[in-house]
N, C-alpha and C positions, 0 to 999 in steps of 0.2 A: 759691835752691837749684833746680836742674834735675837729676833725675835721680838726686837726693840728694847731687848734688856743690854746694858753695856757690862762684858766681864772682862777681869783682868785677864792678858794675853801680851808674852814674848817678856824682856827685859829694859832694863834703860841703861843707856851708856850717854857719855856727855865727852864734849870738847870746849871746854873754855877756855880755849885760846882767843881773847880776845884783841891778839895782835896778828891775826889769823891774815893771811892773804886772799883765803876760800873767796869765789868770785861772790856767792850769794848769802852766804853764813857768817855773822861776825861769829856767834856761837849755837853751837847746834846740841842734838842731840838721837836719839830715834831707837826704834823697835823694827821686827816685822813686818809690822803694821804699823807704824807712824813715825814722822818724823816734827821735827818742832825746833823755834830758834829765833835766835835775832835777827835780821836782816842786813845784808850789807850797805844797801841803799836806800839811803830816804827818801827817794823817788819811787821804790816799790809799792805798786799796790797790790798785787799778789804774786804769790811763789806757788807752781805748777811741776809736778814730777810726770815725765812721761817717759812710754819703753820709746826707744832708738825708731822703731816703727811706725810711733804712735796711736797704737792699737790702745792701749791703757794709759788715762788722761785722769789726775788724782788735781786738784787745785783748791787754793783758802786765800783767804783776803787777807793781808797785813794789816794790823790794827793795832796803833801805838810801836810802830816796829818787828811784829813778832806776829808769826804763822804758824801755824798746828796743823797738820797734813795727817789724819787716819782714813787707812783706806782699808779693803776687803779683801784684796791679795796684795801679798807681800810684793815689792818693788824689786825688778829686776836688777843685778848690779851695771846692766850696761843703759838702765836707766838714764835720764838726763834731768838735773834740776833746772827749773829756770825762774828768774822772777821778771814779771813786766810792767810797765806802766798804768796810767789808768788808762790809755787807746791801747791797749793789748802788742806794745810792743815788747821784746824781748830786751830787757836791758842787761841783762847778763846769763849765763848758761855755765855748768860743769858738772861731767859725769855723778854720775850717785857711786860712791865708790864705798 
């Protein structure tokens, strides 16, 4: 979004491997600038991308199983995904690769 106008920007690729082992993704998918997917666990209430640092903190709430994460700078690849409970625990974690 620039300016509060939303344009298109980057590409889409997909993984639907839905026999997938990914800690937090049954199937994903993403850009530059977003990522989006189903959820591994039905105990997630949101999935969080942050740098190794955590200096940049990107997060959406899962709703009906599935998160959409657009942010304003594109994600680091030594990024970390993670999804947590609804007490803000960490229930699973794996690099953004």
């Amino acid at each position: 979004m620039t300016d509060g106008v939303w344009r298109a920007d980057g590409g889409w690729s997909s993984n639907a491997d839905h026999d997938s082992d990914n800690p937090v993704w049954d199937a994903w998918g993403g850009s530059s600038h977003s990522m989006s997917g189903w959820v591994s666990d039905p105990a997630a209430a949101t999935v969080r991308v942050r740098d190794p640092d955590g200096s940049q903190v990107e997060a959406d709430t899962v709703e009906n199983g599935v998160a959409i994460l657009i942010y304003d700078t594109a994600a680091d690849r030594g990024s970390v995904i993670e999804i947590l409970d609804n007490d803000g625990n960490v229930l699973h974690a794996t690099p953004f690769a």
